[in-house]
N, C-alpha and C positions, 0 to 999 in steps of 0.2 A: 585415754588421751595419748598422741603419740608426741614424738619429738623428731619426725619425720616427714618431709612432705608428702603429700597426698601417692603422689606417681612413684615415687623409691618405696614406699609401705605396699602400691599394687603391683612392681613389678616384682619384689621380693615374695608377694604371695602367689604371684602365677607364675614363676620359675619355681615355687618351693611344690605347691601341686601341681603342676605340670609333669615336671622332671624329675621330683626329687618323691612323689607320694606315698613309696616305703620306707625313705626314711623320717616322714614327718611321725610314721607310724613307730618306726623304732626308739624314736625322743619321747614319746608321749606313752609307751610301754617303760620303757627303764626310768622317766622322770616324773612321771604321775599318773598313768591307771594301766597298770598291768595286765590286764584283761583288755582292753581298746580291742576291738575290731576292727577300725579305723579311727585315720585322723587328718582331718584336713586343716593346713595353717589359715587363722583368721586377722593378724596383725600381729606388729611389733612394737616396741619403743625402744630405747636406751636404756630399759633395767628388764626385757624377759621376750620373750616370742610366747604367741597365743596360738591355739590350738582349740578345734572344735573334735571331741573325740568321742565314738560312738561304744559306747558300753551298754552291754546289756538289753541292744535295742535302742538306748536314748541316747540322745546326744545332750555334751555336758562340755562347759567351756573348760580349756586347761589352761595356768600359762608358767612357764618354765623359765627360770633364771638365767641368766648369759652368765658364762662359766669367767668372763673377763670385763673387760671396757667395750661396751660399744657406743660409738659418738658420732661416724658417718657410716655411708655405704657400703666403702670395703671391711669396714669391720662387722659388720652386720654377716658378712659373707664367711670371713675369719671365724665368727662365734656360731653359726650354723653349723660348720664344720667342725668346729669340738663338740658342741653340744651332741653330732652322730658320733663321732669320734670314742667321745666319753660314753654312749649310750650303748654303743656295742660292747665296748669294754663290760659295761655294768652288766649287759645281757650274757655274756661270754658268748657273742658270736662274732662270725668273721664281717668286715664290714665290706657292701659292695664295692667295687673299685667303679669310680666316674669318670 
């Protein structure tokens, strides 16, 4: 269940894999399956982003904390951006510049 209208939950998913599809891979490596071969975003709410991540072959839902508040759009945008933020950090690599 989200706490998002319909259209701000699909446009946040088709910018996140559109644009962003290695870093959905980088959040879902350093915050829930280290091995992921891929990951593509499947929703959000106001307590995690969701993630469909392919391990081992299968695909397994993931869904990852928002590191602060999220309550509208721009923040939703703000906590994306930590969540890679932090993910590189935890991977110890350099993160892309956007």
């Amino acid at each position: 269940m989200s706490n998002f209208d319909a259209a701000v939950i699909a446009a946040v998913i088709g910018h996140m894999n559109g644009d962003h599809a290695t870093d959905n891979l980088t959040i879902v490596r350093a915050f829930a399956e280290p091995t992921a071969a891929a990951a593509t975003m499947t929703g959000l709410d106001t307590e995690a982003g969701e993630w469909t991540a392919t391990v081992d072959g299968a695909e397994k839902a993931v869904r990852v904390p928002w590191l602060g508040p999220v309550t509208d759009r721009a923040s939703i945008r703000t906590e994306v951006v930590a969540l890679y933020q932090a993910a590189n950090e935890r991977l110890g690599i350099e993160p892309v510049e956007h």
